[in-house]
Every structure is written in structure tokens, then in C-alpha cells.
N, C-alpha and C positions, 0 to 999 in steps of 0.2 A: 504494500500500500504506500501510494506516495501522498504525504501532506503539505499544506500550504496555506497561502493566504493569513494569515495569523496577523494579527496586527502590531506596531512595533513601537507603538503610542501611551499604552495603558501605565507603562513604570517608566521614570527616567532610568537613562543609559549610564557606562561608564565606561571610563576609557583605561588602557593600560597603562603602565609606567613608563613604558614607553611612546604612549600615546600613537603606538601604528595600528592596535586593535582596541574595538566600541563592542562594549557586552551590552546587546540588546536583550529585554525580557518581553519573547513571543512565546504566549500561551502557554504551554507546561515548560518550557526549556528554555535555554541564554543561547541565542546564537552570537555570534564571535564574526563581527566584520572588517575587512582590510579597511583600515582610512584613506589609502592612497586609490585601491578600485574601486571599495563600493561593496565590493561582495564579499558572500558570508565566507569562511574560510575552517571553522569548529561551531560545534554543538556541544550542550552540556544538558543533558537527558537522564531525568532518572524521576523528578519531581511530577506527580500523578494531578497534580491542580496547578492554577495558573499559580503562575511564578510573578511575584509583586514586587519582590526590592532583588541588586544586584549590585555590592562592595567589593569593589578591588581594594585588596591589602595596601598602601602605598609604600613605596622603596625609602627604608631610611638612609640609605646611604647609596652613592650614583651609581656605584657597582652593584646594588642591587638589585637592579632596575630591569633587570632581564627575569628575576623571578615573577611566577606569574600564580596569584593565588586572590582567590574569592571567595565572598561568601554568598550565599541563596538564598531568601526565604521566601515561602509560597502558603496559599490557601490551602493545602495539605498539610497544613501546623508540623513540618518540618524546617528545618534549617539547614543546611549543606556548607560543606566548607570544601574545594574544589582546587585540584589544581589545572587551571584552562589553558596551558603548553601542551597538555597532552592527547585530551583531557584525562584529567583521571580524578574521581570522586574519593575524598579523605575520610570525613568524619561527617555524620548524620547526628543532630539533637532533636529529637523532637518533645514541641511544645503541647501536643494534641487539642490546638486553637486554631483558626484560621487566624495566618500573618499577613494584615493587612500593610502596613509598613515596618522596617526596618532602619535603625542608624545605630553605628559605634563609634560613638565621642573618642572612646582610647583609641582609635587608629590615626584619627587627624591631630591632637595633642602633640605637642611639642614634648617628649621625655628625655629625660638624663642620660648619662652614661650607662650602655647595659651594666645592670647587674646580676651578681653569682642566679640570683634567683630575679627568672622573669616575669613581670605582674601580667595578675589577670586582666584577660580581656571580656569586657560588658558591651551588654546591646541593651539598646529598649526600642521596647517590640509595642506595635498598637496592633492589638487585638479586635479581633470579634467575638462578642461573649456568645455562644450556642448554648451554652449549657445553663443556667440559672441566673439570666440577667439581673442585677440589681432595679430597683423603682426609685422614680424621683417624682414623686407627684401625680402616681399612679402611670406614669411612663415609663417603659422597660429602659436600661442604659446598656445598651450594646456595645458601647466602645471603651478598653481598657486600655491602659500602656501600664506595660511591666517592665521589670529587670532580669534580664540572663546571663548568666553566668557559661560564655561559651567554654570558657578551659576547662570547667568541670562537669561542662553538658549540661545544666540543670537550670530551672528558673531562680532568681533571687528569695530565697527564706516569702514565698506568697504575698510579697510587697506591694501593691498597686499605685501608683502614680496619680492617676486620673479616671475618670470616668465619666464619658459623655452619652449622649444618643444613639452617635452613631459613629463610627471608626474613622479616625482622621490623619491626615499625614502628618508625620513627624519630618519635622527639620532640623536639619545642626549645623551649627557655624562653622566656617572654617579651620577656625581654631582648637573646636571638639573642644568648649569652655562651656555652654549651651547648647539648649534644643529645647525645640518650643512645638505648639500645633495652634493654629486657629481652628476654634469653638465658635460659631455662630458670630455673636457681636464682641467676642471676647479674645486676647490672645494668653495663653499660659507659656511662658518661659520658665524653664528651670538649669539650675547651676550644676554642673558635673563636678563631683566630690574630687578634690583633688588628690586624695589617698580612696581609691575606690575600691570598695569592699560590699559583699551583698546586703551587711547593715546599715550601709553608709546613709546619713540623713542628704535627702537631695531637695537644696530648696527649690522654693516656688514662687514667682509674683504674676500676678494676673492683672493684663491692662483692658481696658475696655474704649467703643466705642459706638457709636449709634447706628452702623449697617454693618451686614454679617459679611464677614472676610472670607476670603479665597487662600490667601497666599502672603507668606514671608520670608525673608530672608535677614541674616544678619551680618553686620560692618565688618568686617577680618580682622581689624585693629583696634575699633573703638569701640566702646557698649551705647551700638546704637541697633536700633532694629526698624524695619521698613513692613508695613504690610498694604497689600489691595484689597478693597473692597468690591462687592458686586455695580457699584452703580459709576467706576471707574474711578475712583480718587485713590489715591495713594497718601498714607501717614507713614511720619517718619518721629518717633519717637528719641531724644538723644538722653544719655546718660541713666539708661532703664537700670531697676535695682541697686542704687546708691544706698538705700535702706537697708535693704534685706541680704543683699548676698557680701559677703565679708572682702576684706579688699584681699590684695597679693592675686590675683585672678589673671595678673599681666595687662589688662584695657585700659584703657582709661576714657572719664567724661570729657569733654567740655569744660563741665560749669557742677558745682557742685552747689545745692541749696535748700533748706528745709523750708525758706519761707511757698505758701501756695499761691501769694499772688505774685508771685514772679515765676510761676511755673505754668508760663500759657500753652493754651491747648490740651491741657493733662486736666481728665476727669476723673472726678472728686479726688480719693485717696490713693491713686494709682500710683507706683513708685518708679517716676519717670522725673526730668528737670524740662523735659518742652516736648509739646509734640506740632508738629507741622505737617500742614495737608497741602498737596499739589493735586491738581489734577486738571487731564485732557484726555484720555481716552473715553469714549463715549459708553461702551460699555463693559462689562466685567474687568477686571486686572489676572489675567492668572499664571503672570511670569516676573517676578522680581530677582534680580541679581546687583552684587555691588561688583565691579570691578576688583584687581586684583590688589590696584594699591588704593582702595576704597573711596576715590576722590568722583567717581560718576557711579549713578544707580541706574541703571537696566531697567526697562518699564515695556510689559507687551499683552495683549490680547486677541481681542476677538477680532480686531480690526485688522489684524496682520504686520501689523509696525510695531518697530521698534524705537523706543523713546530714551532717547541718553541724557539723563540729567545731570547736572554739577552741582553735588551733594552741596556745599557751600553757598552758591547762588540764587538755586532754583532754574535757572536757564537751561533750556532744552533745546537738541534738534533732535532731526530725524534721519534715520538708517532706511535705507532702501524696501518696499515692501518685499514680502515674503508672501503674500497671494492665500495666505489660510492661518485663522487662528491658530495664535502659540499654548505651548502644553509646558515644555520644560527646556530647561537652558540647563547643559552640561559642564563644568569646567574640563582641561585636560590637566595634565600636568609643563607640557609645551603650551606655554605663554602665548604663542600663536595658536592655537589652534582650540576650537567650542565648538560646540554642539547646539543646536536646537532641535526639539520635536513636536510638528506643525500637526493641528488635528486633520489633517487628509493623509495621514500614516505616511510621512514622509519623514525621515532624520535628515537635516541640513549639517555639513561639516564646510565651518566660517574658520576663516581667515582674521584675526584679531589685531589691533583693534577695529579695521574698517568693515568688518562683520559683513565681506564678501564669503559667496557662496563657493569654495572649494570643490564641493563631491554632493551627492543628493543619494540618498538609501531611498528608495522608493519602495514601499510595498504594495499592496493591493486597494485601491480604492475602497473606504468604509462605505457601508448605504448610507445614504441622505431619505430626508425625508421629501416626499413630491407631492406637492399639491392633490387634490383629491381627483382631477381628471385623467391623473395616472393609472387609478385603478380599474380595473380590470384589462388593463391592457398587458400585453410581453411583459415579462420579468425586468427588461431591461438590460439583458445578458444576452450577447450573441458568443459562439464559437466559431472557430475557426478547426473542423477535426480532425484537421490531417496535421497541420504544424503544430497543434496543443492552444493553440490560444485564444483566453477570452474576451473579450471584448465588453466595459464596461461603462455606465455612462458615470458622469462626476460632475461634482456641485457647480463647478468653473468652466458648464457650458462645453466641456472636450469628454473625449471615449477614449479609455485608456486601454492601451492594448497589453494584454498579462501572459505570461509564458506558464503555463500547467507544470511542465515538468524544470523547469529553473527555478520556477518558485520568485520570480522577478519582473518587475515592469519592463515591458521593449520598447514602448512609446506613446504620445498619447495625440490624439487630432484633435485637434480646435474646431470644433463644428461649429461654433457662434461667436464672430468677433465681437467680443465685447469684454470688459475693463469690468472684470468680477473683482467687488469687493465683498470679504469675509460680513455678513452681517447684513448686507443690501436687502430690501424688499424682493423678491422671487419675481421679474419680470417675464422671461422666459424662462422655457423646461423644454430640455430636447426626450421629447419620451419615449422613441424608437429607435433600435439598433438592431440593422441585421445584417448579416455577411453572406457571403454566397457559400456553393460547396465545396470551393477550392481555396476561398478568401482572397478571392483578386477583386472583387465587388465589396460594397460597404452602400449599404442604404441607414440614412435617419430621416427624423421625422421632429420638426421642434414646434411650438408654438409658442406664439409672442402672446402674452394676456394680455387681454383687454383694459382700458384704465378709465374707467368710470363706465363700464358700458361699450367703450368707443375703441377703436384699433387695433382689436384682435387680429392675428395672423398666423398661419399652418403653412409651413416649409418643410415640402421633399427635399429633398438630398443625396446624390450618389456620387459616386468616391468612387478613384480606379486605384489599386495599388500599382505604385512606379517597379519596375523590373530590376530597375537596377539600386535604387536609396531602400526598396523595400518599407515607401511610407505612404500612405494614403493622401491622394489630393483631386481636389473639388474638382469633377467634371458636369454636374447637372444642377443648377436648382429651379424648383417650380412650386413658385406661389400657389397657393389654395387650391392644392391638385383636386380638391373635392369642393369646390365652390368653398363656402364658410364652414365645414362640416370636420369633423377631427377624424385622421388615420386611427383604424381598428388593430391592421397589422399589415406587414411585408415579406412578401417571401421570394425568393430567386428562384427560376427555374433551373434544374440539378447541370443540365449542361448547355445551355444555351445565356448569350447576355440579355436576358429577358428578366422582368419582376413583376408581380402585383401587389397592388396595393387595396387595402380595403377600407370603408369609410363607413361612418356612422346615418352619413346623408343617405345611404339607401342606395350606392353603387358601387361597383370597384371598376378600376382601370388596367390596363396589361399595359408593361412599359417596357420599350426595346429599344438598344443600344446601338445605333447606327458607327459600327466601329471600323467597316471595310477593311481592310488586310493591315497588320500589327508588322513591324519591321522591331528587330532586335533593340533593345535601350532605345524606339523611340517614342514619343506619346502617338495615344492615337489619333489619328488622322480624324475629324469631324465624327468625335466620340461621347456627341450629346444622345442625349435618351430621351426619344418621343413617345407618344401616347399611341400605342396601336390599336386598344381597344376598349370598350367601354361597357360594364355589363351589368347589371338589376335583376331584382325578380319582387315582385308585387311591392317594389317602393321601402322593401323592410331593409332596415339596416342591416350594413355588412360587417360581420363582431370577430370574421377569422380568417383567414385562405391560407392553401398548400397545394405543392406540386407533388404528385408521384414521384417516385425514383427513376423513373424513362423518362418524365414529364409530358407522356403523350393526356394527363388529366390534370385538368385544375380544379380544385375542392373549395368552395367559399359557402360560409355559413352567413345564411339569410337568419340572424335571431337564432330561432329554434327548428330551420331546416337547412339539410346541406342540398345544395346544390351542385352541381356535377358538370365543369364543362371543356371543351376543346377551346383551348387557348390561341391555335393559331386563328380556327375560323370563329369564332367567338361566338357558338354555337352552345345551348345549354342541351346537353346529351340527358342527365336524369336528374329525378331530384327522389334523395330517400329519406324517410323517418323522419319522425319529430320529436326532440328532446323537451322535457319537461321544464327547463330554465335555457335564456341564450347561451351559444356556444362562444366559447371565449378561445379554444386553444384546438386545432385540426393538425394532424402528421398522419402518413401511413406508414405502416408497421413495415419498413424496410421494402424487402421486394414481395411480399405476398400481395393477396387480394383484398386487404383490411385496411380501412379508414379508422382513427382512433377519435374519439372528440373527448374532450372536457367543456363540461356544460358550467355556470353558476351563480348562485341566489341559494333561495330556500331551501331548496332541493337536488342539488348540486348530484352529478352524474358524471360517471367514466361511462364509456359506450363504445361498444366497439363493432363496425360497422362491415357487413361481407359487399363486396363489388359486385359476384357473379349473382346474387341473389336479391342488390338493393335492398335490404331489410337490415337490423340489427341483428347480431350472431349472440352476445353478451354484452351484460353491463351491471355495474357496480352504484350505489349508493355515496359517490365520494366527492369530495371537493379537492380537486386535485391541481397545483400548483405545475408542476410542469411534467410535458411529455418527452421522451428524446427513444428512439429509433434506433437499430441498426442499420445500416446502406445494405451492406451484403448479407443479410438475416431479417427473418420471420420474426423476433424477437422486439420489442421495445419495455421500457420501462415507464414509470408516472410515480410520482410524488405526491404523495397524498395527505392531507392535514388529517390527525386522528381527531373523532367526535369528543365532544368533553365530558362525555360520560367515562371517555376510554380515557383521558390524564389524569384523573382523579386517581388512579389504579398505580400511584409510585412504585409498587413493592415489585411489578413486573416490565412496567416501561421507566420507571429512574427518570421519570421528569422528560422524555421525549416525548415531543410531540408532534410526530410526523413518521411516516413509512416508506420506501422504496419500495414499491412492486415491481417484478421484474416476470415479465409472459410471455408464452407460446403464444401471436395473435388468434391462432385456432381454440386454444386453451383456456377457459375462466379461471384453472386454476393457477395459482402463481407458481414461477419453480420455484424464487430466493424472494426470501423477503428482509428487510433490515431496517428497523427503528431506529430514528435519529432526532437530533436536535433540531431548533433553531429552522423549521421547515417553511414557514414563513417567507416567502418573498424568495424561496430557493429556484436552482434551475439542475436540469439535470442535461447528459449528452455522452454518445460515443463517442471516446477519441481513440485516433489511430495511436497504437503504440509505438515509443520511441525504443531504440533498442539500448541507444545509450544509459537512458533513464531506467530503464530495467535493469539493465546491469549496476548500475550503479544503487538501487534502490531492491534488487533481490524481487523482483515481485512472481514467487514463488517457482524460482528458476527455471520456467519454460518458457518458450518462446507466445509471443500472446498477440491474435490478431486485434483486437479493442481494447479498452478498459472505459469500465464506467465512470465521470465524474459526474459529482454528486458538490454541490457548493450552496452555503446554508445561507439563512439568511445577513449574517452577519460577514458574508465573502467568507468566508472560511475552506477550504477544498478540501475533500479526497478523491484519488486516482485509485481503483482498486480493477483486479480482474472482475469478473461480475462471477464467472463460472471456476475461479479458484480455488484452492484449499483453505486459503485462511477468509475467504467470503463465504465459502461455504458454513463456515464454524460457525461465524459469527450469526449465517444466518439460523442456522440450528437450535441455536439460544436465544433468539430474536423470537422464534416461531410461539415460543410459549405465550410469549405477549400478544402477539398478533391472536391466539385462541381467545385473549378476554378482551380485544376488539371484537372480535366476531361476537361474542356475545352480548358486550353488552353494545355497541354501535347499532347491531343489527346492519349490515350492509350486505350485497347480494342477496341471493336466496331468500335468507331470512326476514330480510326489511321487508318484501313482496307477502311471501306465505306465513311467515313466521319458522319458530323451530320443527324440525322432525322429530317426529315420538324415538323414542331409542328403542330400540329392537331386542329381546330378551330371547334367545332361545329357547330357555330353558323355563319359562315362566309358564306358567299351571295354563291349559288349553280349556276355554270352555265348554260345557258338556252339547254332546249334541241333541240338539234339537227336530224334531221332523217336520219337514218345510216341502212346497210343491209348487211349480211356477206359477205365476200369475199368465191366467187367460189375457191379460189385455196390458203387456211391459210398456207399452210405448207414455201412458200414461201416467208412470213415477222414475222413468228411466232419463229425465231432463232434471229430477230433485237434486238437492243439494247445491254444494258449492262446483262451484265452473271448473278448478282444475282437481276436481272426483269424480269426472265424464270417464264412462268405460270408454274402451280403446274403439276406436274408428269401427273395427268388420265389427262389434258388434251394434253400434249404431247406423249403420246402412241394411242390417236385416231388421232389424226392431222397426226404421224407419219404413221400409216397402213391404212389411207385413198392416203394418198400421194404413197404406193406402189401400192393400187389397182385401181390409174388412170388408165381410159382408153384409151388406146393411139390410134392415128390414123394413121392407115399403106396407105402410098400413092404406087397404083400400077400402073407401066409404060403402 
């Protein structure tokens, strides 16, 4: 099984001591990236939940700088301690908590000359309480910070620090003198014991303020601390804990003073000497940093800029946008070189101070959320299945193009010029993406919303890929291919430059590529795409269309009927069946005779439809999220949402909520089935297998014509064989689950007739009774329910016995 897509956003990074590799934390593991390529180079595997915090040990002296040792901790309330040259995994402590954050003050501390005996090393850890949360007012407190004792494995003597809501980041200053968390409207800092012991008393002062903070950082040199708030202002408190924490600490204030009216800005008893507010970000703050020799403060959000203040001043300018909310700002240990990570899952490596963009770690585009005319339309995922890639759309108006098996961005196209800022009002949505069978075509579909009523607009779009840069570039667009009416869906014909498109207005159109003979690396000669045809059926809107695998048929779903036609003469050959809700999603099952639909609403239906007999062959009870085909097999698969009768049922689906059916299109029955997450907004698809990727990923050492992916709602992938030995297992365990769908969903079968009596062999036969035909069957041989009709021969005697009664004529 090959995995991917993982996001590399959620934990800040860290960098080595040498600062050539960035320990990212994706999903259960750290992967390990070159700073100079980009790409990942090690992995560190072993932690079963997502992985939250990631500590590199720092080199005390230059020659140490080649050691390479970390620590881990993860929602699996373990903590790992690692050596990432190798890798190779040291020491396991487990806390049996989930670890929502991790810092160890003793590693950034300034210590003395070794001595004979090495002092322990402490963490505080913020927890999540699962097990007997404390009440504060008759509200549970979920969020703890403790103390650990890593040298001896064990938590600190059951010490607790704090306790809030909800679990919140810990921060520590440079110096490992402090570490603090913002609490709603409140910040708590506390002093690191400078002889640290598991009894050690650790003080505490808590400042406050009037809106709930995001984020802090603290001065390297001075006891000063900085935080943001949600509504974008930044407080800069100077000379915090003068009171309370004892001197010899190494900082120093400012300005030292007990009197309170010469301590402006500081609310009521807070133990600060001033606090000062700046602010220009329009909304949230959720990046503060001080520089290294602490004379400018870092300021960044939602807007995508960066804000360089002059601690002393107040004077700001501005650093180049960066195009997507900031998340975290990395130090290295090279003075030149930081880190940031932007919420479009991208790691920037800056060049310092002019916090130029070096290198870009790109991962997979996160979903966004789309306006409501998105829905029921495409997933929004197109593939490419012979090279591996997806194709996805993203917040900044481009479709990023994703490698399956690297596990990397290749590139992304600008489908809307337009000057996206992080936080704009949603003017345009491009809401269609699809690629052809070979991935040399790229169709979208965007629309411009309307703005008061007034100026709405629907843009087709087609895209040639170049031969030789291997990047997509604008060859067609056409205004209001469907009058004012919105694209349904687009599909390509499998081998011809041909597409349709289908429209809510109640037509679709066939669109072909006038592209006359292609010369090697050169564009195509008069390679725009006209309208060759244009097709309806009783004025009903068109919700779906697909080509065959020959493409000698085109499939377009009228609502709740499919339609049937020849694409060249634009001729409607049949039209079969009617589904109970509109159809949203048409494919045929590879090369067989089988049309598939996904229907949905109320009543939401898989169907699957026979060619030679225009009728439906089988159909399911499901709301099914995506279809994907074999090319060369009978075979396809669907994704389907379990009913919520069947989530409730943890102890055999474990919080999945969703299923992979995988069928014979002759077959209702499934062969494999496999429960998963996150099925919501998923897509599924055949990809041709790479040989490389196989070998390097072992996907159970045979050679393999497809592999299933399967990609959740959260972009997340797997690449697995579908008919494998380790798909097989998983589906074998899977199967039990899917038994308490079937019963309690009721789908198939069941949803129609209900359950079947269970059949007892051995159960007691009732006595016989003596019984004698009825003179006249035709009479009680139509009772009962419709499907308890005896079998045909015997209702065509019954029936032409019943004409040739004989009747009796009474004469006056």
C-alpha cells in the first residue's frame, strides 16, 4: 500500500543542527526533508496517532552538530526519542494521555560545564484529559500541562501545572527560562526552576486582556512577551514578572516599578511594568516571532503578510506577500535561513533577513470550503491514470496537479487570473475539473457570482498539455456555454479530442477540437474547440454524462432518466429507467454492457444498468460519493456514505464512516469490501501501476496491472492493489462491519422486502393435515403479497383454465 497526501501544517517543523534537514510532522510519522531540494529524504515510523510536537536535541558544541537526535510526541500518549541519521528508534515513554503539545526548556538553556553527573532532562507536556476530566462550573476541563521526567521515563510525582477547557499550545522562549500558553482572554507564563527537579516549585503569573489570544512569543534577551489577538492587534507587555519570579534569571526589564499608575496598559494586578498595543492586521494574528537579536517583532496572519516591527518604535513595513495564511515560523540554527508554514500545506524555506522564498515543500492541497452551488456537483478531483496524477482544485482560483506515487506537487495552473487575497469575499469558484484518458486535455468550468443580483458569469475552459514543458495552457474559453445556466459535468471522449458538457438549463452540448495534424514540440495549429452538437430531452435538466470505453455511446442523465445517444450524429438511440432521486454521477463498468448511476436526495440509489436489455440489472439503497471503473475490466468500484444508524455501531466500524464497494458489474454481490474514514467529499479511481513505485513501496511483490486509489475527504490517499493479499485481509475484517450495515441500514434486498426468515433444518415439521384442490384456483391464486406469485407455468394454466369455464346459461 502506498500512502500520501498527509498534511505538513498541523505541528511546526524543525530543522537540524545543521540546518540541511526540516523534521516535518505528517500524520502518524516525521518525515525528514533536504532544505536544499525540497524532498523528503527519511521517515520516522512507528507512532500509531498523529504525531503533534517534533524536538531536535540542539548541538552544544560545533563538533556536535552532525549528531542527529529527536524527540516525538503524539496522540498515542507516547513519546519517542529517535535517532533521525538513521533512523533508528531509542527509547519509548509512555504517558497513556493524548500529547497535544510538547517543549523542553532544559535543551535551549544555557548550562555549565559538563558535569561527572548529567542533569535530568524535563518536558511539559499539554495534555488531553480522557479519562476523569476535572469541572469548573459545571464544565469539564480537558486541558492539563504536566511535568516528565524523560531520563527516568516517568511523569513528574502527578504534578499538574494548569488546567483549562481545552488543550492548548505551549510555548518556550529561547532561552528555555519560560513557557507560557494562551487561555482564552488570559496568558499564563511560568519560570523554569533553575535547579530542576520533579519537586521543583514552578512559578506562575497570569496577564490578562479583553479578547481571546491566539499566539505568543517571547524576547531572547529581555523579559518581554508579545501576544495576538483574534481581532488583529498585537500586545507587547515589557518587564512581565518583576514581582513574582526571583531575579538571577539572566533578562533583564527596562524599567522596574511598583507604583500602578505609571504602569500603563497593564490590567489591574497583572505583574507587568507596561503593556503596548499595535495593530494592522485586519484579522486574527497567528504568527509572532522576535528576531534573533530581538530589536524587530514578526507579525503575520490570515492576510498572508508579513509585518516587521521595530520593537522600540513601533514602525513597520512590509515583506512580500506569501499568497495564504501563516501557521508557524520556524527558527534554524543558520542565521540565514527560517521556515514558515502557510495554511495551503505548503513549508516556505526564507532566506533571512529579506525573508525571500528559497525552496517551497509543497504538499497536497487541503479542501476548502465552496459555496453551496458546489454541491452536488464532481468531487472536484480529476485523475490523470496512467501517469498517477490528481488533479485538484484550490482556494487561489489554480488546479494543482499531484503525483500518487511521489507523494508530491508537479505543478499547478492558474485557471482565473486574479490577485487572490487570503480572506477576500469568494467572488469566483472554479467548480469543474476534468482531464481526458491520456491527460493531454484539461477541461474546467468556473463561475463568476453575481453581486447584488447582477453579473453573474459560467466559463468553459480547455487546456492542451505542451509536449514538451509538460504544462497545461489555455487553448478555448467560452462564455455561458449554456446561456445563464450552470455546468452539471464534463467528460472526454476515451479517444477522440471531443467532450460534453452538461447543464442544468435542460441541454448539453458535444464539443470538438479542431486540431488538424500535431507536428512534434509544436502547438496546435487552429486548436480551438467548437460546438458540434447540441442535445435535450423534455426541457429536464442535465445532472450527469459519460462516454463508453469505445465511445461509440454517450450517457447523459435527464434528472431521473438516462438517456442514450450517438455523439457523432447526435441522434438519441434509447432512453432506460427511472431512478427515484436525480442522477448526479454516470460511468460504465469498464468494457462490459453496464451503465452505473449514483442517484441523490432522500432516497439516494447505486443502480446499475444492463445495455443489451435497457432495464436495470441491480441496485442498492446508497448515497454514494464516487464511482471509478476499470478501462480493461468488468469490474468498478463506488464509495459509499454508511447510514447513521450504521456509525453509531463504534465497537465494529471504529468511527468510519464510509465503505468501498468493489463489483463484478454482473454481480450485486461485492467481492472486497473496506471501511474507511473521512468518506465525505472522497473520490475514488484506477491507476495504472508504476513499476518503480512498486518496487520501491513492496506492494505485495507481484507485478500489478491497476491499483485502487481511494482519497478521503481531507486529501489524504491510498494506493493499494484492490485484489491483493494485504486488501484482501483487511477486507476480511472489514466484512464483519459491513454485516451490521446490512442490518441495521437495510440496503438492497432488504430495504425493498425486508429480512429473510432463517431456515432451520432441523426445526419440528408441522403435522399433516388432509387438504384437496380447490374446484375454482384462479380465484385466491392472485392473494397475497406480489412477490408470493407462484412461478409463471403455473399461472398460465390456472389463467386458461379460468377462460375455458363453463358457464351456465339460465333460460326463461
Amino acid at each position: 500500500m502506498i500512502r500520501g497526501g498527509r498534511s505538513y501544517v498541523l505541528s511546526p517543523p524543525a530543522f537540524s543542527n545543521d540546518a540541511k534537514r526540516l523534521l516535518v510532522c505528517t500524520a502518524n510519522s516525521v518525515t525528514i526533508f533536504s532544505t536544499a531540494t525540497g524532498l523528503p529524504v527519511l521517515s520516522l515510523d512507528g507512532h500509531t496517532a498523529l504525531v503533534t510536537a517534533v524536538i531536535v536535541v540542539p548541538a552544544s558544541t560545533p563538533a556536535s552538530k552532525i549528531l542527529c537526535y529527536c524527540w516525538t510526541a503524539s496522540l498515542d500518549g507516547t513519546i519517542r526519542y529517535w535517532d533521525f541519521s538513521v533512523p533508528e528508534l531509542i527509547k519509548i515513554i509512555n504517558v497513556n494521555l493524548p500529547i497535544i503539545s510538547m517543549v523542553i526548556p532544559s535543551l535551549l538553556s544555557q548550562t555549565a560545564e559538563t558535569n561527572d553527573k548529567s542533569p535530568k532532562t524535563f518536558a511539559y507536556l499539554s495534555f488531553e484529559n480522557t479519562k476523569e476530566p476535572e469541572k469548573e462550573s459545571g464544565k469539564a476541563l480537558l486541558g492539563q500541562i504536566k511535568k516528565c521526567n524523560l531520563t527516568n521515563s516517568r511523569m513528574a510525582g502527578g504534578m499538574t501545572l494548569s488546567e483549562t477547557k481545552q488543550p492548548e499550545i505551549i510555548t518556550v522562549s529561547s532561552s528555555g527560562k519560560y513557557f507560557g500558553i494562551q487561555f482564552k482572554r488570559k496568558l499564563r507564563i511560568w519560570k523554569v526552576p533553575i535547579a530542576e527537579s520533579e519537586r521543583a516549585v514552578v512559578k506562575k503569573i497570569t496577564l490578562h486582556h479583553t479578547k481571546n489570544m491566539n499566539v505568543l512569543a517571547f524576547h531572547p534577551t529581555q523579559r518581554i512577551v508579545a501576544a495576538g489577538d483574534v481581532t488583529g492587534r498585537i500586545l507587547i507587555w515589557r518587564g512581565f514578572g518583576d514581582r513574582t519570579f526571583a531575579d538571577g534569571d539572566g533578562l533583564v526589564s527596562r524599567k522596574l516599578t511598583n507604583n500602578e499608575e505609571e504602569r500603563p496598559g497593564v490590567r489591574g494586578d497583572d505583574d507587568a511594568d507596561s503593556c503596548t498595543t499595535w495593530h494592522w492586521h485586519s484579522a486574527e494574528v497567528n504568527v509572532l516571532f522576535f528576531s534573533s537579536d530581538g530589536a524587530y517583532l514578526y507579525s503575520g496572519g490570515k492576510e498572508g503578510v508579513l509585518v516587521v516591527w521595530q520593537l522600540d518604535t513601533g514602525r513597520k513595513k512590509f515583506l512580500p506577500r506569501i499568497g495564504s495564511p501563516l501557521l508557524w515560523f520556524t527558527d534554524s540554527p543558520d542565521p540565514s535561513l527560517s521556515s514558515i508554514s502557510c495554511a495551503d500545506n505548503q513549508i516556505h524555506l526564507l532566506k533571512m533577513p529579506s525573508m525571500e522564498i528559497l525552496k517551497s515543500i509543497s504538499g497536497i492541497k487541503l479542501p476548502r470550503s465552496f459555496p453551496e452551488m458546489c454541491n452536488g456537483l464532481q468531487s472536484g478531483i480529476a485523475f490523470d491514470c496512467n501517469a498517477g496524477l490528481v488533479a485538484l482544485r484550490t482556494e487561489n482560483y489554480c488546479i494543482q496537479l499531484y503525483s500518487l506515487f511521489d507523494d508530491r506537487g508537479i505543478s499547478e495552473v492558474v485557471v482565473c487570473e486574479r490577485n487572490h487575497q487570503p480572506g477576500d469575499e469568494v467572488t469566483v469558484v472554479v467548480t469543474l475539473a476534468v482531464l481526458s484518458l491520456d491527460g493531454s486535455m484539461m477541461s474546467t468550468a468556473e463561475v463568476k457570482l453575481p453581486e447584488e443580483g447582477l453579473g453573474g458569469l459560467v466559463c468553459l475552459k480547455f487546456w492542451a498539455l505542451g509536449s514538451k514543458n509538460k504544462e497545461f495552457s489555455l487553448s478555448t474559453i467560452v462564455y455561458d456555454p449554456h446561456r445563464d445556466a450552470g455546468i452539471s459535468a464534463i467528460a472526454f471522449h476515451p479517444t477522440r479530442p471531443m467532450a460534453v458538457s452538461s447543464s442544468y438549463g435542460g441541454d448539453f452540448k458535444v464539443w470538438v477540437c479542431n486540431n488538424g495534424i500535431q507536428e512534434m514540440d509544436k502547438p496546435l495549429p487552429n486548436s480551438g474547440w467548437t460546438c458540434h452538437a447540441v442535445g435535450s430531452y423534455k426541457k429536464k435538466p442535465m445532472t450527469a454524462a459519460t462516454f463508453s470505453s469505445d465511445g461509440s455511446v454517450l450517457a447523459v442523465a435527464a434528472e431521473t432518466v438516462i438517456t442514450l445517444w450517438d455523439a457523432d450524429k447526435n441522434i438519441l438511440v434509447a432512453v432506460i429507467g427511472e431512478t427515484l432521486m436525480p442522477v448526479v454521477n454516470l460511468a460504465f463498468a469498464g468494457t462490459s454492457e453496464y451503465l452505473v448511476s449514483a442517484s441523490w436526495g432522500s432516497k439516494p440509489q447505486l443502480s446499475i444498468w444492463s445495455m443489451s436489455k435497457l432495464s436495470v440489472s441491480w441496485s442498492y439503497m446508497l448515497h454514494v460519493e464516487a464511482i471509478a471503473s476499470a478501462a480493461d475490466m468488468s469490474f468498478f468500484a463506488a464509495l459509499a456514505l454508511l447510514p447513521e444508524s450504521s456509525k453509531c455501531n463504534e465497537t465494529s466500524l471504529k468511527g468510519r464512516d464510509g465503505v468501498i464497494l468493489l463489483f463484478n458489474a454482473s454481480d450485486p454481490v461485492p467481492i472486497f469490501t473496506w471501511s474507511v474514514k473521512k468518506a465525505k467529499g472522497g473520490a475514488l479511481a484506477f491507476i495504472q501501476a508504476n513499476q518503480f513505485a512498486i518496487d520501491e513501496n513492496e506492494l505485495d511483490g507481484k507485478p500489478h496491472k491497476s491499483l485502487l486509489a481511494y482519497i478521503n475527504g481531507d486529501h489524504e490517499y491510498l494506493l493499494f492493489d484492490p485484489q491483493g493479499k494485504e486488501a484482501k485481509e483487511h477486507s476480511t475484517i472489514r466484512q464483519e462491519g459491513l454485516g451490521d450495515l446490512e442490518e441495521s441500514g437495510k440496503f438492497g434486498y432488504a430495504s425493498i422486502y425486508g429480512e429473510l426468515p432463517q431456515f432451520d433444518p432441523k426445526r419440528k415439521q408441522a403435522s399433516w393435515v388432509p387438504s384437496a384442490p380447490l374446484e375454482r384456483p384462479w380465484e385466491t391464486v392472485f392473494s397475497g403479497s406480489s412477490h408470493n406469485l407462484p412461478p409463471l407455468t403455473k399461472l398460465c394454466s390456472v389463467f386458461l383454465e379460468s377462460l375455458l369455464e363453463k358457464r351456465t346459461v339460465n333460460v326463461d
